[in-house]
C-alpha positions as CSV (number, residue, x, y, z in Angstrom):
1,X,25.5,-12.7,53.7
2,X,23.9,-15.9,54.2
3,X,22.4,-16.6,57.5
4,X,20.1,-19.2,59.0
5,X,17.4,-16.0,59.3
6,X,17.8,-15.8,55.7
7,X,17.4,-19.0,54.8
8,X,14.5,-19.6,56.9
9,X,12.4,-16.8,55.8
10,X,13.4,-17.7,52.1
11,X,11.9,-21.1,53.0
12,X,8.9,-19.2,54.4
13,X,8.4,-17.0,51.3
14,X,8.5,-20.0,49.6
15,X,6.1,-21.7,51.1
16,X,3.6,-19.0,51.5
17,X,3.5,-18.8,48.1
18,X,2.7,-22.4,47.4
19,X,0.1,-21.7,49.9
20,X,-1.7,-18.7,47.9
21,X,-1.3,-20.8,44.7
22,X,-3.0,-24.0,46.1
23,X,-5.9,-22.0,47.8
24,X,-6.4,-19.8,44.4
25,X,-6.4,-23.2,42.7
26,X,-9.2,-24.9,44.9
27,X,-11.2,-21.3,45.0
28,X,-11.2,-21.4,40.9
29,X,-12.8,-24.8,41.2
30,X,-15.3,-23.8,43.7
31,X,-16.1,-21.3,41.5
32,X,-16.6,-23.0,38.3
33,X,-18.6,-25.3,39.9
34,X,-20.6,-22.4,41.1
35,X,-20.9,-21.0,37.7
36,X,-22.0,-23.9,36.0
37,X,-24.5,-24.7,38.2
38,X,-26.2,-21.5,38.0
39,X,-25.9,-21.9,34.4
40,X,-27.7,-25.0,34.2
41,X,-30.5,-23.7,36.7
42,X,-30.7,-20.7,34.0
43,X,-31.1,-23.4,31.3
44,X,-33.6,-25.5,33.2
45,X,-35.9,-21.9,33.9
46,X,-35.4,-21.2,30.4
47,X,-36.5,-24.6,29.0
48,X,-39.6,-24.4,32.0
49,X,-40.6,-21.2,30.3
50,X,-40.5,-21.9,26.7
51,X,-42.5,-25.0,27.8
52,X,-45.3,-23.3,29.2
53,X,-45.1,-20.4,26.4
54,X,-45.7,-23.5,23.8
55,X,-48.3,-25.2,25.5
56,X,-50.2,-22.1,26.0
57,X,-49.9,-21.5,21.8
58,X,-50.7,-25.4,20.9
59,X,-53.9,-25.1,23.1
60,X,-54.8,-21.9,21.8
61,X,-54.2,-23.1,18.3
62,X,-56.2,-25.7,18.6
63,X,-59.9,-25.1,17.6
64,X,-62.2,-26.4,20.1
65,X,-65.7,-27.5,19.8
66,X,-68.0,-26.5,21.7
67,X,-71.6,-28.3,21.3
């Protein structure tokens, strides 16, 4: 039997749904955004480390002359 009560909480179901979907939508952006700035953060550490690793090697390499 189809009654207004029915019908409205159909309409409800409905749009609680579209709700979840739009809110998991924005939170997988947030997220990504998240991620990829933590990767780049890794990558910028990373790069920092293997700068001072090679400057530490090229100044030890290099023979210095003491007079």
């Amino acid at each position: 039997m189809v009654t207004p009560l029915t019908l409205q909480r159909k309409r409800a179901k409905i749009a609680e749904k579209k709700r979840r979907i739009a809110k998991a939508k924005t939170e997988a952006v947030e997220y990504q955004k998240l991620l990829a700035s933590k990767l780049k953060e890794q990558r910028e550490k990373r790069s920092e480390s293997l700068a001072k690793i090679r400057s530490r090697l090229s100044a030890a390499s290099k023979p210095s002359i003491v007079a």
